[in-house]
N, C-alpha and C positions, 0 to 999 in steps of 0.2 A: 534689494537688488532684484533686478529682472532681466530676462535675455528676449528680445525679437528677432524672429525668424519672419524674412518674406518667402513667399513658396508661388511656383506660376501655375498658369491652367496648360492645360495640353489639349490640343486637336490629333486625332487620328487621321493622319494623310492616303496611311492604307489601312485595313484590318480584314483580313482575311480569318477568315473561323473554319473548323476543322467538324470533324463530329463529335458528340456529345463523349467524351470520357467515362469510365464506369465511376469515376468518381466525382461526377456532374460536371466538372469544369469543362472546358471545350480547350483543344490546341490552338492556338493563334501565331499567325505573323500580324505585329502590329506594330506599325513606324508611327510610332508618337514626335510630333515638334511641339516646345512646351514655346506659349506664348506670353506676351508682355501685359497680361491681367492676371493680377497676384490678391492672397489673402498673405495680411499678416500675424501671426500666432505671438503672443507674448506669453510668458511663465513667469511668477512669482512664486515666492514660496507661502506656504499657508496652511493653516492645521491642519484642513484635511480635500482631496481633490474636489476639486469643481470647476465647471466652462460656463462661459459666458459667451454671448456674440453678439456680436453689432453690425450692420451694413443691411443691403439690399435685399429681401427677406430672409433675413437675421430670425425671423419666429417660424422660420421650417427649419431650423438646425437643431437634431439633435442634442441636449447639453446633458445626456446622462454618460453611462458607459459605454455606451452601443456609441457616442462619439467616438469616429477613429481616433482623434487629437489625445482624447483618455485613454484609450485601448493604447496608445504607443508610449503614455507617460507610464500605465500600469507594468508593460511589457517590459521597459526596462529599469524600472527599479525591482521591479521581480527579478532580473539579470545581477541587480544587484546588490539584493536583499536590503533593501531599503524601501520606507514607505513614500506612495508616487505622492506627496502632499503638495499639490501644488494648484494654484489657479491660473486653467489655460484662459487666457483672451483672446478670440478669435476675431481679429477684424473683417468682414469679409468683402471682395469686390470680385471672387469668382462666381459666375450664377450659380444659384443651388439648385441644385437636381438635375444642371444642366446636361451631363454629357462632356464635362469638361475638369473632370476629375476634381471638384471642389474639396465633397472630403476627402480624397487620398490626400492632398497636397496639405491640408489640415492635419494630415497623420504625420504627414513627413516633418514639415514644422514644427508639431511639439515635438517630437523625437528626438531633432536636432535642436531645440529650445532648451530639452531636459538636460541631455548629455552635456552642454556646455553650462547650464547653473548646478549641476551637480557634480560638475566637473569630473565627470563618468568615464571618458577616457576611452570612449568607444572606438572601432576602429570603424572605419568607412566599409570591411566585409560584414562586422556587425551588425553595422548600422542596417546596411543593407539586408541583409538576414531577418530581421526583424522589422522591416518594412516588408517584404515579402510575406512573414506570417499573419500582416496586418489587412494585405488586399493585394490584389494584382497591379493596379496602376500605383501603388505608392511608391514600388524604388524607382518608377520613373519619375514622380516629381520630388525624390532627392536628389538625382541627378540632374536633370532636364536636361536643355541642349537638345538633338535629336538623338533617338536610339530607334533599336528595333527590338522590341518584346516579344522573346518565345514561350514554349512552354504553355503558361495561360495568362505571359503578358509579364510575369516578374523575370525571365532571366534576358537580361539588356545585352545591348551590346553598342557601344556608343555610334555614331552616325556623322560623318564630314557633313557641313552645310557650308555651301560656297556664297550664300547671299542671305537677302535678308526676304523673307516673306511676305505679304501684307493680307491681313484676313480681317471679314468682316462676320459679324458672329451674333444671329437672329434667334434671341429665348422666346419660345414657347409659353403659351397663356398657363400649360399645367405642366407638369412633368409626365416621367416612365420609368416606369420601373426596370432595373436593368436585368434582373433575373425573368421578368418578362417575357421584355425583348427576347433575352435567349429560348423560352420554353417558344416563342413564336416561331425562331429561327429553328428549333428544331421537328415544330410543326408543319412547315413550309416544306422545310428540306426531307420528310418522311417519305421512304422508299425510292429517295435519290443518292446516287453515288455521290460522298462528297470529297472533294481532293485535299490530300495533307497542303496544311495553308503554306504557303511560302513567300518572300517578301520580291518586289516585283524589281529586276534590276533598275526599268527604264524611271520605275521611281529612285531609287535610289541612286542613279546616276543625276536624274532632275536636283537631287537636293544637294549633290557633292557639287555640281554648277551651277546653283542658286540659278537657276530658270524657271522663271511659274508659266510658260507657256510648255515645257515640256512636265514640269509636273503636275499641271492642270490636266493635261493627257493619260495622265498614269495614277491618280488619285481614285482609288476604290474603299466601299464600306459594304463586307458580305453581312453586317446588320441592318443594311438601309431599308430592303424590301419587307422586312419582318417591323421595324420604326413606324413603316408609312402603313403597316396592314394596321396595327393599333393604332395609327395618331394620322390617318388620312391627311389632315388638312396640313400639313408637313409639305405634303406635294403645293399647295399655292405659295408658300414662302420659297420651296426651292425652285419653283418658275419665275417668282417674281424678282428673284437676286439673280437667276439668269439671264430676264428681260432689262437688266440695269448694268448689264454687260462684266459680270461675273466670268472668270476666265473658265470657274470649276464648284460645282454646289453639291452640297453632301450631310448627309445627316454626319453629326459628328457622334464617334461613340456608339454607345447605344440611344444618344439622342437624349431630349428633343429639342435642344439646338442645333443650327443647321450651320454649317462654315462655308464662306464664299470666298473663291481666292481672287485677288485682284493681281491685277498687274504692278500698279505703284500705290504711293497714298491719297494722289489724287482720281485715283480710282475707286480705290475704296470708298474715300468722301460720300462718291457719288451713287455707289451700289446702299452706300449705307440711308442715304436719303432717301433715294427709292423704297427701300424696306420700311421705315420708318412711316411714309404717307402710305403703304400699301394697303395696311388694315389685317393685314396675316401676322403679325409677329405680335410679341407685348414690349421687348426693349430693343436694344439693336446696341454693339457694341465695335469697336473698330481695336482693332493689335496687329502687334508683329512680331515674329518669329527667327530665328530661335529666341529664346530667354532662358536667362540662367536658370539653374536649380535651386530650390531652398538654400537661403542665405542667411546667417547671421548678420542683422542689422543695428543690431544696438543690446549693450548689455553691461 
């Protein structure tokens, strides 16, 4: 017997950052919309844990402990005093290291993979509980859909989206590091007043009326400037999905993928092409939003 879980990626539409906490985190308003590029996570049973992964640079995944996918099988058969013996399979078609929560959604996956082959009985606060001690973006992609993450991103709160999105989504030749990004962010912002983050209505109004000309207007990333101090050339990929009539360009996350929002799919198409001949990007990837939350797919 085995169980699959599909899990999506997420773009940050806002993310606002706070200042550095005494206990390094930062506070954030962060309005994640999870989109329609998913990994899928399978769990079988087996003497003793181990991951495995396949897909699109499948050999930059972690497959020890420090995988979140293991950290969330360990986490709760420790809940429930049972051994996590199981082999995760991780298909993957979220970019890795992209900026687009790959392992969180990975964490969330096996969590919800485990729970239902060990028939664990979790409860959806649990679940959640324990995707929270896993990372800050993972109970968003237990849930998906759109929320707004406070806190440092784990406490949700679900989101109206009135339509449907369309994003085009340009991976980077290297990755970044996202603890980085922040010591950048917090470099930058040295001996600046910075404001408690908060979430922006005119966006959140954007997304209750599925408008991307008005959420194109209100789409903010207070990690972008600190993205493009470490990974300069960031700035030619988000000129050049501007120049291919992108509605809205943004480092996504803490990067270094960048997300362009389009007007329709034939929009996108077309920002996606341009990116593609540009000579700035290494993939180019086209979705749409919202997308469900980790799913039981088969088991």
């Amino acid at each position: 017997m085995s169980v699959t879980v599909r899990v999506p990626a997420k773009v940050n539409v806002q993310l606002a950052v706070g200042a550095a906490r005494p206990d390094g985190f930062h506070d954030l308003a962060n309005v994640f919309l999870a989109v329609g590029l998913h990994d899928e996570v399978t769990v079988t049973p087996a003497d003793e844990l181990r991951v495995t992964c396949e897909g699109p640079d499948a050999d930059q995944v972690p497959l020890d402990v420090t995988n979140l996918a293991a950290r969330a099988a360990i986490a709760l058969a420790g809940r429930r005093g049972i051994e996590p013996a199981v082999h995760i399979h991780i298909a993957k078609d979220i970019p890795v290291a992209g900026g687009m929560a790959g392992g969180s959604a990975d964490g969330a996956g096996a969590l919800l993979a485990c729970d239902a082959l060990w028939q664990a009985g979790a409860s959806r606060a649990e679940l959640l509980a324990i995707c929270a001690e896993l990372g800050s973006d993972v109970p968003f992609s237990l849930v998906g859909g759109a929320a707004l993450g406070t806190g440092r991103g784990e406490q949700l709160r679900t989101l109206e989206v009135g339509g449907t999105f369309h994003w085009v989504f340009a991976m980077a030749g290297r990755g970044l590091s996202t603890p980085a990004v922040f010591r950048e962010f917090d470099r930058l912002s040295e001996g600046i007043g910075i404001p408690e983050p908060v979430a922006s209505e005119e966006l959140l109004r954007a997304l209750a009326k599925g408008d991307p000309d008005a959420l194109a207007a209100a789409v903010s990333n207070d990690l972008q400037p600190a993205a493009l101090s470490l990974f300069p050339e960031l700035a030619g990929t988000l000129a050049a999905g501007t120049a291919a009539g992108a509605l809205a360009a943004l480092v996504s996350g803490s990067g270094p993928t960048t997300a362009f929002l389009a007007r329709d799919p034939e929009s996108a198409a077309k920002v996606a092409e341009t990116l593609r001949s540009s000579g700035t990007c290494r993939t180019v990837r086209t979705a749409s939003g919202p997308a469900a939350g980790a799913t039981v797919i088969g088991g």
